[in-house]
PDB file of N, CA, C and O in Angstrom:
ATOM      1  N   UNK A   1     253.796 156.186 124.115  1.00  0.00           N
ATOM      2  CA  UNK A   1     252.664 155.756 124.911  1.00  0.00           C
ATOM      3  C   UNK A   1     252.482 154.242 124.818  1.00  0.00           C
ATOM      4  O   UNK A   1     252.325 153.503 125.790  1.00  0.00           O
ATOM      5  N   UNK A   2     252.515 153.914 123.701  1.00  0.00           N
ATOM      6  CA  UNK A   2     252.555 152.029 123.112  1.00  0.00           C
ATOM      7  C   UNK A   2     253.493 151.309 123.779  1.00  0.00           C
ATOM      8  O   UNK A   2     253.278 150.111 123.964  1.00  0.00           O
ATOM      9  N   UNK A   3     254.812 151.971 124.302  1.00  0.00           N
ATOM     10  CA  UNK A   3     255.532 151.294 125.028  1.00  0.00           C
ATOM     11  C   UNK A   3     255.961 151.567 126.140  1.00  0.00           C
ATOM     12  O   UNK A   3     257.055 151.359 126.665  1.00  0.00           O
ATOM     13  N   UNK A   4     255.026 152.059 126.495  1.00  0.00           N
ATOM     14  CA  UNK A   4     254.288 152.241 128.569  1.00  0.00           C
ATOM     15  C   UNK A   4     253.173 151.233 128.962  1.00  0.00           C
ATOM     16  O   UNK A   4     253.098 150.568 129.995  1.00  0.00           O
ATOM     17  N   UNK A   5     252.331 151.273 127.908  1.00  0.00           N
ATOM     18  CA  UNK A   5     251.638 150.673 128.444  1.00  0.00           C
ATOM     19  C   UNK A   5     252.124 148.857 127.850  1.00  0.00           C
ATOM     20  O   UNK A   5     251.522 147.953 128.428  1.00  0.00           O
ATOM     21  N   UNK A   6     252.892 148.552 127.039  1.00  0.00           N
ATOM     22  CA  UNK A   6     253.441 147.076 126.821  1.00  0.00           C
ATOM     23  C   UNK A   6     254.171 147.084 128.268  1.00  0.00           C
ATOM     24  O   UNK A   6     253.741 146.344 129.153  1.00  0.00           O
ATOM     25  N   UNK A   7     255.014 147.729 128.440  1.00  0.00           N
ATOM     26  CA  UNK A   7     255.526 147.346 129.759  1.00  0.00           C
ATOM     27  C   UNK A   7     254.930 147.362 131.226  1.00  0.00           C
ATOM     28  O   UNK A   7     255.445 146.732 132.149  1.00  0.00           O
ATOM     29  N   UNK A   8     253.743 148.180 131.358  1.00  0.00           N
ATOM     30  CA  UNK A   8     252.942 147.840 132.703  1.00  0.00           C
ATOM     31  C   UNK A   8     252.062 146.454 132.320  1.00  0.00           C
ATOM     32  O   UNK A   8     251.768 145.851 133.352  1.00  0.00           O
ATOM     33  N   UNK A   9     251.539 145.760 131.032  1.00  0.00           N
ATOM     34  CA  UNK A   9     251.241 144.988 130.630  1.00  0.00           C
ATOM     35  C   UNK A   9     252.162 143.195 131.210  1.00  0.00           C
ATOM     36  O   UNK A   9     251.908 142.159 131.825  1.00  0.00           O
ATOM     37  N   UNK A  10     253.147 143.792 130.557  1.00  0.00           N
ATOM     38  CA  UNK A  10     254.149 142.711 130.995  1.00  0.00           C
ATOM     39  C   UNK A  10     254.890 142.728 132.174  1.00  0.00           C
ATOM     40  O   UNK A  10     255.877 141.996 132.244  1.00  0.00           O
ATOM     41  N   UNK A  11     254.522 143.580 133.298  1.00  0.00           N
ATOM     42  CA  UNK A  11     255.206 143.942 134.543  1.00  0.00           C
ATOM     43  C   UNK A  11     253.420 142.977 134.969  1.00  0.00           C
ATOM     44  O   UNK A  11     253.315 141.750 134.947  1.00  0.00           O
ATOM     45  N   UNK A  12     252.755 143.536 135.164  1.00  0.00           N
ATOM     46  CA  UNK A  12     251.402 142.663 135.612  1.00  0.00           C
ATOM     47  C   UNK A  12     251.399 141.017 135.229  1.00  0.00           C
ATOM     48  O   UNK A  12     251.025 140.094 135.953  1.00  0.00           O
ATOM     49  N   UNK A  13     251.965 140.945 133.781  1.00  0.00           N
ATOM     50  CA  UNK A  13     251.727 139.488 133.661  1.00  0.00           C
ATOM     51  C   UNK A  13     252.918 138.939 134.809  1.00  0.00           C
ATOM     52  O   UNK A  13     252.754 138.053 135.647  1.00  0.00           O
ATOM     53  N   UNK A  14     253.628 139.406 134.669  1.00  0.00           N
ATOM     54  CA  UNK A  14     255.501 139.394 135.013  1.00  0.00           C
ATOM     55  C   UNK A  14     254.434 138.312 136.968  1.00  0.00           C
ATOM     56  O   UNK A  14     254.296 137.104 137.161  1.00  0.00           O
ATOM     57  N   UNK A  15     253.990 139.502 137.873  1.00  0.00           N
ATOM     58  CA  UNK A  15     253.440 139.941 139.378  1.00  0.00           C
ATOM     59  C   UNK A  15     252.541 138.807 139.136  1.00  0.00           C
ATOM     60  O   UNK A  15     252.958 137.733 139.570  1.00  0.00           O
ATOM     61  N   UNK A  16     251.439 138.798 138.561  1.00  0.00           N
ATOM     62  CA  UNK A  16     250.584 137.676 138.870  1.00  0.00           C
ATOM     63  C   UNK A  16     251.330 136.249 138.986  1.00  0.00           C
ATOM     64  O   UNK A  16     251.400 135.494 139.956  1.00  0.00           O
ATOM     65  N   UNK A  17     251.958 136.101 137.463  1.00  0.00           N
ATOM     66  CA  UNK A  17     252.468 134.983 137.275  1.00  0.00           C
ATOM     67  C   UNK A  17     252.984 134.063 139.049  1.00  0.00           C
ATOM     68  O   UNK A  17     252.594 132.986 139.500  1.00  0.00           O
ATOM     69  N   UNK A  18     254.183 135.311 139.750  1.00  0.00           N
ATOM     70  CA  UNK A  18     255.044 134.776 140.561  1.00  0.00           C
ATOM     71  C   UNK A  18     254.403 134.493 141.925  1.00  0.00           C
ATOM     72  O   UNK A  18     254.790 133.698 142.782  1.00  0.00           O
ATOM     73  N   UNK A  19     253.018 135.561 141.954  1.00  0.00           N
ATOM     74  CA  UNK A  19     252.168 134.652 143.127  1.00  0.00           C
ATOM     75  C   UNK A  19     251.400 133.516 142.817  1.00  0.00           C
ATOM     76  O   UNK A  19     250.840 133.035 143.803  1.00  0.00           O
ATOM     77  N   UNK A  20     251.246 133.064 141.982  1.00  0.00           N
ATOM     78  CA  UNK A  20     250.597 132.040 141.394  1.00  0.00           C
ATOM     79  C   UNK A  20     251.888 130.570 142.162  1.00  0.00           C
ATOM     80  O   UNK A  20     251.613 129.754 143.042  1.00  0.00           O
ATOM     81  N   UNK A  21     253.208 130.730 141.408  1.00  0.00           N
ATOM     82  CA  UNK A  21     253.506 129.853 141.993  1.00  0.00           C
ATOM     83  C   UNK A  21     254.052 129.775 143.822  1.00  0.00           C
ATOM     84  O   UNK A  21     254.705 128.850 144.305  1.00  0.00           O
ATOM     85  N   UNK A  22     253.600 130.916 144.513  1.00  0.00           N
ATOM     86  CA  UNK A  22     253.765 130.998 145.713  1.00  0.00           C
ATOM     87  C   UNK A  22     253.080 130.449 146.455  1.00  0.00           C
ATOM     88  O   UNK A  22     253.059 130.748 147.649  1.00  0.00           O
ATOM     89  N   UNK A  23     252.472 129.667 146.023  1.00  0.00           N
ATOM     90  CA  UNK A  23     251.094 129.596 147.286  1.00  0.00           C
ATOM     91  C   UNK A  23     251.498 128.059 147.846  1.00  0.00           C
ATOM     92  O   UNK A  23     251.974 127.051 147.324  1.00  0.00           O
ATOM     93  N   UNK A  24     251.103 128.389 149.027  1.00  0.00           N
ATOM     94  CA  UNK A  24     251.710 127.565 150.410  1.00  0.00           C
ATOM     95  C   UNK A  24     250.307 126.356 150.311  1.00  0.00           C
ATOM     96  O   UNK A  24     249.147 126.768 150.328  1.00  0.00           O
ATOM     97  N   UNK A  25     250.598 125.030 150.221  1.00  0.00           N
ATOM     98  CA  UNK A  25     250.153 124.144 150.188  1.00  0.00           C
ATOM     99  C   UNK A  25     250.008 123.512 151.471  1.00  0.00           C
ATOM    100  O   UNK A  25     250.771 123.892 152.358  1.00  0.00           O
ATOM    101  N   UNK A  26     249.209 122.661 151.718  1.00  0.00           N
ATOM    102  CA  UNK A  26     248.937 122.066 153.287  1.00  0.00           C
ATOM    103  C   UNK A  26     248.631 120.563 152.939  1.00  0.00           C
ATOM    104  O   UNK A  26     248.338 120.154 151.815  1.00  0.00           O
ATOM    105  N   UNK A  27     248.734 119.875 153.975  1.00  0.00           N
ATOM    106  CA  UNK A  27     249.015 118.518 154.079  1.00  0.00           C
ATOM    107  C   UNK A  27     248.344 117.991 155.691  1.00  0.00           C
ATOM    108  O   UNK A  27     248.876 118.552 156.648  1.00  0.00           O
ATOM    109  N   UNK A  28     247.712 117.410 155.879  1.00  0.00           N
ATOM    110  CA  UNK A  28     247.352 116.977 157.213  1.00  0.00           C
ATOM    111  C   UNK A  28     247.315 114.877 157.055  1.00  0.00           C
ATOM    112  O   UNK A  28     246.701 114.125 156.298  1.00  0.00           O
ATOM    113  N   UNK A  29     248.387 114.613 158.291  1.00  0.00           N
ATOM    114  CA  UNK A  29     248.328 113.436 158.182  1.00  0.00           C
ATOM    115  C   UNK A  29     249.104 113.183 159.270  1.00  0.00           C
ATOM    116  O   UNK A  29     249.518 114.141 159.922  1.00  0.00           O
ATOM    117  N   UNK A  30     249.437 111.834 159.653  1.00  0.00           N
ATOM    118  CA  UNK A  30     249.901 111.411 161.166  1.00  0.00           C
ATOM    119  C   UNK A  30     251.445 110.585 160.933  1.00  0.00           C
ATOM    120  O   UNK A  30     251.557 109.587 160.221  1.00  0.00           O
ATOM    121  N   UNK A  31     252.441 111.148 161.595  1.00  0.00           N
ATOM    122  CA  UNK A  31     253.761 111.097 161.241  1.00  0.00           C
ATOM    123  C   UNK A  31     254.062 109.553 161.655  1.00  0.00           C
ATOM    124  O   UNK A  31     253.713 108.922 162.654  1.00  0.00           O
ATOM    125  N   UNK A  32     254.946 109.120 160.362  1.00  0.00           N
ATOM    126  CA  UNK A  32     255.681 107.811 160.328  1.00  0.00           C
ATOM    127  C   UNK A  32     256.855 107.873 160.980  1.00  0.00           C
ATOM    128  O   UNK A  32     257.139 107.308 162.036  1.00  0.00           O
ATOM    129  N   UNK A  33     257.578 108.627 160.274  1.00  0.00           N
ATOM    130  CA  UNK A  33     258.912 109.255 160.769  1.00  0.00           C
ATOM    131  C   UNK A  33     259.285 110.957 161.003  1.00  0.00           C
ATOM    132  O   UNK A  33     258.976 111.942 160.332  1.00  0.00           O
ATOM    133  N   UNK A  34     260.141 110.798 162.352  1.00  0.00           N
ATOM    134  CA  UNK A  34     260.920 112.210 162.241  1.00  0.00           C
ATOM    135  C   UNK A  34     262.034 112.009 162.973  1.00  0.00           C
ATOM    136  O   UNK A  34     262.270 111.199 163.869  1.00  0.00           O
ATOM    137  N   UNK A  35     262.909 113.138 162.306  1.00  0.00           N
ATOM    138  CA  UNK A  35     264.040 113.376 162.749  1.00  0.00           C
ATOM    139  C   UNK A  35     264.482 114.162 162.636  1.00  0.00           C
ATOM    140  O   UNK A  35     264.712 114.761 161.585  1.00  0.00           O
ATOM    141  N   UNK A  36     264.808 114.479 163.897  1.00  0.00           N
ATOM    142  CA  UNK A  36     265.238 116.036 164.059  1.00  0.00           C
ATOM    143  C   UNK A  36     266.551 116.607 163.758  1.00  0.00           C
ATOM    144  O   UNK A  36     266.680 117.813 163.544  1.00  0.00           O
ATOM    145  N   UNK A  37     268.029 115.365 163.723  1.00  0.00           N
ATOM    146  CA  UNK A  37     269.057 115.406 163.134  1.00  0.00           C
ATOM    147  C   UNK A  37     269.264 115.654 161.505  1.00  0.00           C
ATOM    148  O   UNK A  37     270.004 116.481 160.972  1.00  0.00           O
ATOM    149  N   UNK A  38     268.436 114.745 160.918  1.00  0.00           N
ATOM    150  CA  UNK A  38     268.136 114.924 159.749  1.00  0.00           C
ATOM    151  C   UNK A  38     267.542 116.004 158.856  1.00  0.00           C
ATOM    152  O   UNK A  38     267.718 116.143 157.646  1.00  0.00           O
ATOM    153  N   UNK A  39     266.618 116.929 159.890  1.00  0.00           N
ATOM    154  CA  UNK A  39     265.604 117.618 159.355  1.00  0.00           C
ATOM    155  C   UNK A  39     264.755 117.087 158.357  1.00  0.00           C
ATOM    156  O   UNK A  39     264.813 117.649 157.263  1.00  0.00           O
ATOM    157  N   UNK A  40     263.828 115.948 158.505  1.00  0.00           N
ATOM    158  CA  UNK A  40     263.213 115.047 157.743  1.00  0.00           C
ATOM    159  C   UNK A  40     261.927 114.702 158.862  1.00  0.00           C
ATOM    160  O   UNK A  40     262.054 114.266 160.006  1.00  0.00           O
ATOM    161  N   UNK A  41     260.493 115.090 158.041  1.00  0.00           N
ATOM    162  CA  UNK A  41     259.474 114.220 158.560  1.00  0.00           C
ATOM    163  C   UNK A  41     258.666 113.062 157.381  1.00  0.00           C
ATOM    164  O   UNK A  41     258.169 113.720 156.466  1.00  0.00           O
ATOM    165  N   UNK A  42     258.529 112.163 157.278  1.00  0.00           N
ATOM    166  CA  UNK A  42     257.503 111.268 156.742  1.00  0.00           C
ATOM    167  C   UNK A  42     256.378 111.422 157.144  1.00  0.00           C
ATOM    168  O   UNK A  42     256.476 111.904 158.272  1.00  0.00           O
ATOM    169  N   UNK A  43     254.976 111.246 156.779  1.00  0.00           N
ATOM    170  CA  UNK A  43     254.254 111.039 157.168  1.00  0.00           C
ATOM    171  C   UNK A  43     253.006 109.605 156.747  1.00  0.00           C
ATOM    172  O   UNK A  43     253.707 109.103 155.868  1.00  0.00           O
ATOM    173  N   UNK A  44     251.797 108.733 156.779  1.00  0.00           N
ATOM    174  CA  UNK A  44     251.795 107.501 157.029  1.00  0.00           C
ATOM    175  C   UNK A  44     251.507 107.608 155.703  1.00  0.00           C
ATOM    176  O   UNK A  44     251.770 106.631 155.002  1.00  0.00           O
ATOM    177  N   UNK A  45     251.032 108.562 155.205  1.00  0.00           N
ATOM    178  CA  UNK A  45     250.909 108.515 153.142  1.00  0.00           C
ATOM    179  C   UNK A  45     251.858 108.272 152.154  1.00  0.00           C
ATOM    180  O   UNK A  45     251.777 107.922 150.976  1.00  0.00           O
ATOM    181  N   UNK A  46     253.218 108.664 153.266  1.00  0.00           N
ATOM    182  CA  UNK A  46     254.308 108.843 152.193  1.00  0.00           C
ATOM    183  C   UNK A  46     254.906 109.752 152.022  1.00  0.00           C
ATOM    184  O   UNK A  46     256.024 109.726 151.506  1.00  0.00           O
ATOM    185  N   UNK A  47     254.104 111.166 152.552  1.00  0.00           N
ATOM    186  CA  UNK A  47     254.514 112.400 151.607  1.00  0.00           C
ATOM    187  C   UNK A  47     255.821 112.526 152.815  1.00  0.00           C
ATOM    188  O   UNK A  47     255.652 112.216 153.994  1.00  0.00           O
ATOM    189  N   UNK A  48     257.280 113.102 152.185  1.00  0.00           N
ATOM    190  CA  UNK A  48     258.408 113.410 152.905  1.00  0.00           C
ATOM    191  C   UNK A  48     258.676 115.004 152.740  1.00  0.00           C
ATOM    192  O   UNK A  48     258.767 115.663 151.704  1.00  0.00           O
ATOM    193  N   UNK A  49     258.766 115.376 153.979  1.00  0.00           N
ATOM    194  CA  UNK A  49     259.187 116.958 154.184  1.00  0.00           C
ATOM    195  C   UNK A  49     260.752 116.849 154.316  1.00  0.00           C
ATOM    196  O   UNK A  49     261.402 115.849 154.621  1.00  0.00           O
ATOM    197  N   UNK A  50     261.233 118.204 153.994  1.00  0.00           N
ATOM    198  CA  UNK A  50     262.441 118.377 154.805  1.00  0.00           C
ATOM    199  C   UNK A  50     262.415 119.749 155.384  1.00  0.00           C
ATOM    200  O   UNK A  50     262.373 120.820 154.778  1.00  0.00           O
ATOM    201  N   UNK A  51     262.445 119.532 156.618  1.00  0.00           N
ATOM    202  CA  UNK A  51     262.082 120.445 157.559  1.00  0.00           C
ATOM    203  C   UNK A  51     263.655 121.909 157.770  1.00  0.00           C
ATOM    204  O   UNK A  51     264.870 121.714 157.744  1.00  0.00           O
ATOM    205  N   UNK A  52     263.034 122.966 157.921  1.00  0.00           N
ATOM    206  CA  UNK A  52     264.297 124.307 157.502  1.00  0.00           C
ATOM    207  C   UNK A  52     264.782 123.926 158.483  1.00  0.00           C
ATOM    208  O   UNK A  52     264.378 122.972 159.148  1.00  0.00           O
ATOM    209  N   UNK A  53     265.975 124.802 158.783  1.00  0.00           N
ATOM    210  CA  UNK A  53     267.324 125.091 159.724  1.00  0.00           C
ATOM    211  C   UNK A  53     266.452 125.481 161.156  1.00  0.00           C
ATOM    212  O   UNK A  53     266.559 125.038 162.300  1.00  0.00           O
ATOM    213  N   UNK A  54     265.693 126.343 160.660  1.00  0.00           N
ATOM    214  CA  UNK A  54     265.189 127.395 161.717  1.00  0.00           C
ATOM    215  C   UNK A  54     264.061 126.737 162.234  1.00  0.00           C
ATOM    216  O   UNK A  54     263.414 127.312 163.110  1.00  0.00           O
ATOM    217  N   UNK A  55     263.686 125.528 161.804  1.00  0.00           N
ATOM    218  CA  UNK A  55     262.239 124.872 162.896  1.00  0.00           C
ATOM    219  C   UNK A  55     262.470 124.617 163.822  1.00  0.00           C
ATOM    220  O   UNK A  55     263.492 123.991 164.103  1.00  0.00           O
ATOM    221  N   UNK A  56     261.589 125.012 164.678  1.00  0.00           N
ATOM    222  CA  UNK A  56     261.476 124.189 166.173  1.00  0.00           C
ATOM    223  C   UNK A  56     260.215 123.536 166.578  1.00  0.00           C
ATOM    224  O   UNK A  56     259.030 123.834 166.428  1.00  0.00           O
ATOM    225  N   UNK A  57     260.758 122.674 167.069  1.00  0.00           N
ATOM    226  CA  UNK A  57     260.156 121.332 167.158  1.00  0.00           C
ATOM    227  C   UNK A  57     259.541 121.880 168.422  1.00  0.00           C
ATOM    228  O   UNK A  57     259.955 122.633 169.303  1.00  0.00           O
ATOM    229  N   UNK A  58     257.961 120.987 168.118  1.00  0.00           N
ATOM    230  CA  UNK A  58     257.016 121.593 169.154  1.00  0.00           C
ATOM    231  C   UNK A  58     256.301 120.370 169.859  1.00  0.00           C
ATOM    232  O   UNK A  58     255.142 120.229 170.250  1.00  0.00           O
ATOM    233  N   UNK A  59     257.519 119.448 169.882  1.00  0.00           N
ATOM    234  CA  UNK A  59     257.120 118.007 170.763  1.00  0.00           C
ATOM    235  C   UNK A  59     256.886 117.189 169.622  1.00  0.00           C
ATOM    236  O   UNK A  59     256.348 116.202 170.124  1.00  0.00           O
ATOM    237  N   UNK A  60     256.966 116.973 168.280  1.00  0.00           N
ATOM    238  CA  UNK A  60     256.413 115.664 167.204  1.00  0.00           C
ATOM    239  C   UNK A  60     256.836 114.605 168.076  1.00  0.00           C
ATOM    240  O   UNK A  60     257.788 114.859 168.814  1.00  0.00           O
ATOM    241  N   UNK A  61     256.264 113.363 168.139  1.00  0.00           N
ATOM    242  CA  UNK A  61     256.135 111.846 168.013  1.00  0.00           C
ATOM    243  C   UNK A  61     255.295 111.535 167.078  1.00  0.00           C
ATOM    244  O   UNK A  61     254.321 112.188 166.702  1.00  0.00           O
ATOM    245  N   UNK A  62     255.901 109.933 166.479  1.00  0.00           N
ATOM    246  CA  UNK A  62     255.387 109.059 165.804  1.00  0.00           C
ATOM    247  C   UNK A  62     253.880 108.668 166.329  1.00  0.00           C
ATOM    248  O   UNK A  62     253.384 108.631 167.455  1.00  0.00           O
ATOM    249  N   UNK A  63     253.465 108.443 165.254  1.00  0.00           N
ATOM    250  CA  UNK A  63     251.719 108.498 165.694  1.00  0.00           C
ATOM    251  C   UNK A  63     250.924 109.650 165.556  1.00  0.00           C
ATOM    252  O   UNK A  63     249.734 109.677 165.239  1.00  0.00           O
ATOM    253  N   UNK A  64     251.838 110.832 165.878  1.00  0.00           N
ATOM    254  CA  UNK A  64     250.928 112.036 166.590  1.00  0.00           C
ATOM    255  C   UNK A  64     250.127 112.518 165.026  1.00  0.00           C
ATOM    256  O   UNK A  64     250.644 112.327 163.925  1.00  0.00           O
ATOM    257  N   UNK A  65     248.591 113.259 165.280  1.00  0.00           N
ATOM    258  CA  UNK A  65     248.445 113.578 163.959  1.00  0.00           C
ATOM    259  C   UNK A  65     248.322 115.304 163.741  1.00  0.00           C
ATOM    260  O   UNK A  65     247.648 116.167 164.304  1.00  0.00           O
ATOM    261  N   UNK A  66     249.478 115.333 162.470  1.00  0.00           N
ATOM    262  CA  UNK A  66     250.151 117.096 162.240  1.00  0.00           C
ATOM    263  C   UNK A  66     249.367 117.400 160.875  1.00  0.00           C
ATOM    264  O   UNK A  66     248.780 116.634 160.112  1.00  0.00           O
ATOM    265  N   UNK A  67     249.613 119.134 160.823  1.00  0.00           N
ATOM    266  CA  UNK A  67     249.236 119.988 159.848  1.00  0.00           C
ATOM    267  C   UNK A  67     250.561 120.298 159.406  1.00  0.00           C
ATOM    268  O   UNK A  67     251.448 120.667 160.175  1.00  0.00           O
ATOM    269  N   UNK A  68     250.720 120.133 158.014  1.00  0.00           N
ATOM    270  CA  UNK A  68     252.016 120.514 157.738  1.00  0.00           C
ATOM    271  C   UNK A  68     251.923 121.943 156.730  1.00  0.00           C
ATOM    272  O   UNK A  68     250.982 121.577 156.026  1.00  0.00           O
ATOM    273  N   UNK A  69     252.190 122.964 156.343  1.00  0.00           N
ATOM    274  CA  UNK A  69     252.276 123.990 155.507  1.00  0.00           C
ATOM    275  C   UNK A  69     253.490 123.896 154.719  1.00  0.00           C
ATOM    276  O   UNK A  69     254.477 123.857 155.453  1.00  0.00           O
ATOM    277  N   UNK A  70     253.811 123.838 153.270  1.00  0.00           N
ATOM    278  CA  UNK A  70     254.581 123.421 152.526  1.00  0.00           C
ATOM    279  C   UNK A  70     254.622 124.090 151.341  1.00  0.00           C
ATOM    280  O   UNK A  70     253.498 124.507 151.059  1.00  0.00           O
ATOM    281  N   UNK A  71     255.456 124.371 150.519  1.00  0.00           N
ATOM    282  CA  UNK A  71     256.045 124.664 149.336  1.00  0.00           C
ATOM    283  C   UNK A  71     257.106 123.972 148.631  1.00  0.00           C
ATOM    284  O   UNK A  71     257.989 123.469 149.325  1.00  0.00           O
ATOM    285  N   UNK A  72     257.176 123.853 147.285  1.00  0.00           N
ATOM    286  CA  UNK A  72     258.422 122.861 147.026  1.00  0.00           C
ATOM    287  C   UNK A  72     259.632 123.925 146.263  1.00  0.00           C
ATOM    288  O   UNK A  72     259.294 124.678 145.350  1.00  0.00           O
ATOM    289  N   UNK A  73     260.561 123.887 146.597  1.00  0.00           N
ATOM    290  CA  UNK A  73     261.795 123.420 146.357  1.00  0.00           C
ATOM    291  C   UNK A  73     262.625 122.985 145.225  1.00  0.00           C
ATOM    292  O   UNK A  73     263.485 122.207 145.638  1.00  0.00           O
ATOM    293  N   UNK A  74     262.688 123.145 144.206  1.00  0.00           N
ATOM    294  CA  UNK A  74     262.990 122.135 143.114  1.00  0.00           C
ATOM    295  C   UNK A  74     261.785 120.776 143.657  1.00  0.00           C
ATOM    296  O   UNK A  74     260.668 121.060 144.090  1.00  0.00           O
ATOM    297  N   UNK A  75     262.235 119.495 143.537  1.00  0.00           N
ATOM    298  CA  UNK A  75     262.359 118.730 143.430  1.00  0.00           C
ATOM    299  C   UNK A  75     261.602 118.333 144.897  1.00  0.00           C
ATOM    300  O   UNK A  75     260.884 117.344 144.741  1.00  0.00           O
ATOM    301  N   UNK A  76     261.589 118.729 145.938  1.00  0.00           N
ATOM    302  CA  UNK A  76     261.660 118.655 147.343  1.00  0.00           C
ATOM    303  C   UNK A  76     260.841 119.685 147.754  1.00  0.00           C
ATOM    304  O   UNK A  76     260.973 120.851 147.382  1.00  0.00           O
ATOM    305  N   UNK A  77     259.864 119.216 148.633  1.00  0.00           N
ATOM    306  CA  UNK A  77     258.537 119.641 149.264  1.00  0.00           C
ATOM    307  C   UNK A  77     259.599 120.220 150.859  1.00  0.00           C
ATOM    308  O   UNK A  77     260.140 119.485 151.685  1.00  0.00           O
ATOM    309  N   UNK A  78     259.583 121.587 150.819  1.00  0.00           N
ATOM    310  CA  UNK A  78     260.195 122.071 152.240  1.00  0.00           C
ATOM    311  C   UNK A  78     258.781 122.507 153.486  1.00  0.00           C
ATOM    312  O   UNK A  78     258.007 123.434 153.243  1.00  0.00           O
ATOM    313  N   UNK A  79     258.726 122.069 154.146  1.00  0.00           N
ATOM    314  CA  UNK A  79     257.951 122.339 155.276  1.00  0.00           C
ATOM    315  C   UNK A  79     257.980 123.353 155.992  1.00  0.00           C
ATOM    316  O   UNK A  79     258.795 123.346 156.915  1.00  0.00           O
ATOM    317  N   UNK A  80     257.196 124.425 155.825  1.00  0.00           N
ATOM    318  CA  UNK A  80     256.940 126.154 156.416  1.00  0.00           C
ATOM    319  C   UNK A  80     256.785 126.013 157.800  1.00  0.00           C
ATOM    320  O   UNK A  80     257.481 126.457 158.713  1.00  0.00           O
ATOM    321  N   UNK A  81     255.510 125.157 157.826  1.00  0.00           N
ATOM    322  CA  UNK A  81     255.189 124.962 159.356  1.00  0.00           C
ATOM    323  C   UNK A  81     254.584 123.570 159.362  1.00  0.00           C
ATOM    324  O   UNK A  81     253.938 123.061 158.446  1.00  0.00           O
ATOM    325  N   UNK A  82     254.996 122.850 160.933  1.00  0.00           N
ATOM    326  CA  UNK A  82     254.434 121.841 161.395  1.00  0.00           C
ATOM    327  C   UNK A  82     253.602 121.971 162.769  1.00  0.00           C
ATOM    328  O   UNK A  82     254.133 122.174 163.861  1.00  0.00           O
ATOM    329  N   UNK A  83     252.296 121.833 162.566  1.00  0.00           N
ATOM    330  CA  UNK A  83     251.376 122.354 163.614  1.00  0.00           C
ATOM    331  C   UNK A  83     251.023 120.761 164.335  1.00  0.00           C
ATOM    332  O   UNK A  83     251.281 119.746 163.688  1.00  0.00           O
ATOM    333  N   UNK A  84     250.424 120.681 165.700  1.00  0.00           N
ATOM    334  CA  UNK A  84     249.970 119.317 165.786  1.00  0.00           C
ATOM    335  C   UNK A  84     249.000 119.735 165.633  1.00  0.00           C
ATOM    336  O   UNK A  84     248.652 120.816 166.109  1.00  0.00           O
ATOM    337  N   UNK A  85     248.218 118.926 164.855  1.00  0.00           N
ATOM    338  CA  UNK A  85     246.575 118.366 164.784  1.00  0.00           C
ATOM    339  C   UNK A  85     245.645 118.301 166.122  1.00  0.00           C
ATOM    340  O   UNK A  85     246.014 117.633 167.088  1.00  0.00           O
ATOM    341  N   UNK A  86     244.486 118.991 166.128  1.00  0.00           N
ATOM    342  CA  UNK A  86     243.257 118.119 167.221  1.00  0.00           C
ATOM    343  C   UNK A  86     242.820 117.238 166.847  1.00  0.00           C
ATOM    344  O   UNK A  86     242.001 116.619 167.525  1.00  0.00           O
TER     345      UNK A  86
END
């Protein structure tokens, strides 16, 4: 019984833990750079995305001001979604 319930114990810590680091971060700010060859947006703060395989581009220009949805990557902030801003 002691080692049923250690293991639904540590299966729960195990589940919380990994949504904890899931959670999708957001960013709103007005783009410096993009490029769509690159899969790379800047934006005028600094912060640099690198945008997936599978985005499609929904008209960005420089200037314009976007919502970005993000998670990192190692090292590297990948961009979920790029919305334009009202």
């Amino acid at each position: 019984m002691r080692k049923i319930i250690v293991s639904a114990a540590a299966a729960a810590l195990l589940a919380s833990g990994s949504v904890a680091f899931a959670a999708v971060k957001h960013t709103t700010g007005t783009i410096k750079t993009f490029d769509a060859t690159a899969m790379s947006l800047v934006l005028d703060d600094g912060s640099s995305f690198t945008l997936p395989k599978t985005f499609k581009d929904p008209g960005l220009q420089v200037g314009e001001k976007v919502r970005v949805s993000w998670d990192m990557s190692g090292k590297k902030k990948i961009a979920e979604a790029v919305k334009i801003a009202k």
